[in-house]
N, C-alpha and C positions, 0 to 999 in steps of 0.2 A: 538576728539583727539585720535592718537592711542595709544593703552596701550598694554604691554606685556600679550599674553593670558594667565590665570590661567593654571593651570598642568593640573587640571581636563578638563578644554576646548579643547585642543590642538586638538583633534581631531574631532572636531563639525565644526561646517559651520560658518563662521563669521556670525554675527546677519545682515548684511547686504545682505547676501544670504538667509536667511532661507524660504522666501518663494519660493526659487525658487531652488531647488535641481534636478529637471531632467536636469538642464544647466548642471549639471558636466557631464554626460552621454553624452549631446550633444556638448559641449564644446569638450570633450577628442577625440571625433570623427572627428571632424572640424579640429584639432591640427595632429591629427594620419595622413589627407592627406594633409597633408603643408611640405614638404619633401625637402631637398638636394640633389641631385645627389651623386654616388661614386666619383666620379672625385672630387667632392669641398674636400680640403687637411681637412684633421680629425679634427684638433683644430676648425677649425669656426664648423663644424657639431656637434660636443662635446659642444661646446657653444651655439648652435644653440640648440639644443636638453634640455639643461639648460634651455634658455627662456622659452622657450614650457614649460616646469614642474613648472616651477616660475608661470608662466600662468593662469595652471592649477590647483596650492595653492593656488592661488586668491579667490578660494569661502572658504577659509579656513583663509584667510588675505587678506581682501579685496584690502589693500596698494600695492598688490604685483602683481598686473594690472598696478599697475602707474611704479613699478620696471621692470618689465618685456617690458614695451612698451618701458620703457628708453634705456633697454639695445641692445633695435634692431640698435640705432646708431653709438657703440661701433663696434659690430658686424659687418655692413654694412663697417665699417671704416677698420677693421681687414681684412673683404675679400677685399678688394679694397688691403691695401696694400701687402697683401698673393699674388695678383695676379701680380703686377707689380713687385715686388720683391722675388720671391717666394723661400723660405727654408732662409730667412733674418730676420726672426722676427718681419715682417711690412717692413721693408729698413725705407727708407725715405719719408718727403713728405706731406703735412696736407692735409685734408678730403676734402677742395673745388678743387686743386689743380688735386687729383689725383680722385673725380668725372668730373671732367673737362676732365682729358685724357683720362678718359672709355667712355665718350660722343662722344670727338672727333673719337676717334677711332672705333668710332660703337659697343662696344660691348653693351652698354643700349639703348634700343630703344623704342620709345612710344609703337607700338605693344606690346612688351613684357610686358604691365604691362596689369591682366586682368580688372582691374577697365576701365582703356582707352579703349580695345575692347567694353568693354558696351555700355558707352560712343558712340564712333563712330555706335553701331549697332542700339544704338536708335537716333540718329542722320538720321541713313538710314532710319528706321522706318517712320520716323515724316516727313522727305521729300516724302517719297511715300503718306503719307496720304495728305501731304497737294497738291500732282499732283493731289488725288483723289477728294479733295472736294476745291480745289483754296483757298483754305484760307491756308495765307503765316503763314511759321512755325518762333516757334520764334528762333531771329537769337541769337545764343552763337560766342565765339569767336572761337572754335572749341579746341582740341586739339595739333593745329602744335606748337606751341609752349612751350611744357609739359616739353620738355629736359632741355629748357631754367629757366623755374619756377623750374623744380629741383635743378640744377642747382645753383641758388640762394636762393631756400630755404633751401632746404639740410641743410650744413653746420651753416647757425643760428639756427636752429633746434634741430641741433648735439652741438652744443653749451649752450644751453638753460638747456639739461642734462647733461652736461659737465660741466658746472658752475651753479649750481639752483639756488635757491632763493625761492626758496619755494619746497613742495613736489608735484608730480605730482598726481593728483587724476583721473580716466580715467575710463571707461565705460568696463565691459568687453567685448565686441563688438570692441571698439576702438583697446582693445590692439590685439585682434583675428587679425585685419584689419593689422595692423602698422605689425605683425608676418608676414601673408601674403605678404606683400608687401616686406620687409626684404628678404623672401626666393624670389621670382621673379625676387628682384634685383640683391641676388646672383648667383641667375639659370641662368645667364643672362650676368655674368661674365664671368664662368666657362663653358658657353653651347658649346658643341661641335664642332669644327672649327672656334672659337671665337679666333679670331688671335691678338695680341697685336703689331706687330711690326708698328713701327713708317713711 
């Protein structure tokens, strides 16, 4: 259960980090190259930069892995509606809706997520092996389909932190990943010659 830290603690390691304190080191480093662009409008980067440090208290409050992974969906929602409505406040429009119109319109694309590049290059990998030695590679269903599974997962996702039911507990690896992915999708927005019209 979590408890308020004593006074004296506040600045110690949650007891669930304590053997493992060169992660801060590596952690801040990991975070340092996970970046915005100037072009993304300052409120989501100010928020964006928030996560990161929430993050990064995590070895200090363990819980606050499960807050910070939570609040990449706010986030993601925030640049979405920044971009379709922009200097509105959000405008209008709810999170499946207006992931929907950044798909159609091309500006999210499988390539652009690095976890998919992986993906496809050991994909390539494991076919040339298997030209080399005839033994058939095992078959996945590939990624053509990623926009689609976004798509529909997204939004129950964003939901789930939206409405909890319990508290989210998360690996700090998970939430590094979930940050990751958060900027990719915004970079991805906001990438330059990313056209919105209809």
């Amino acid at each position: 259960m979590e408890e308020l830290k004593p006074l004296s603690k506040i600045f110690g390691l949650d007891e669930r980090m304590v053997g493992f304190p060169w992660m801060v080191e590596s952690d801040h480093q990991r975070l340092s190259e996970i970046n915005l662009p100037e072009n993304v409008p300052e409120d989501i980067r100010d928020y964006f930069v928030t996560i990161k440090n929430i993050c990064l208290y995590g070895r200090f409050a363990y819980a606050f892995y499960g807050v910070a992974w939570s609040l990449t969906f706010p986030l993601m929602e925030m640049a979405l509606r920044e971009r379709f409505n922009p200097g509105k406040g959000g405008g209008k429009g709810d999170f499946r809706r207006l992931l929907r119109k950044a798909i159609k319109l091309g500006l999210l694309k499988e390539e652009g997520f690095s976890h998919i590049r992986r993906i496809r290059q050991h994909q390539v990998e494991m076919r040339a092996l298997s030209d080399e030695t005839g033994v058939a590679p095992f078959q996945s269903e590939g990624t053509e389909a990623y926009l689609k599974i976004l798509e529909e997962t997204m939004p129950k996702r964003r939901n789930v932190f939206a409405h909890p039911q319990h508290q989210a507990i998360v690996l700090p690896q998970e939430t590094l990943l979930a940050i990751g992915f958060a900027a990719e999708f915004i970079n991805q927005l906001y990438a330059a010659g990313a056209d919105i019209a209809s």
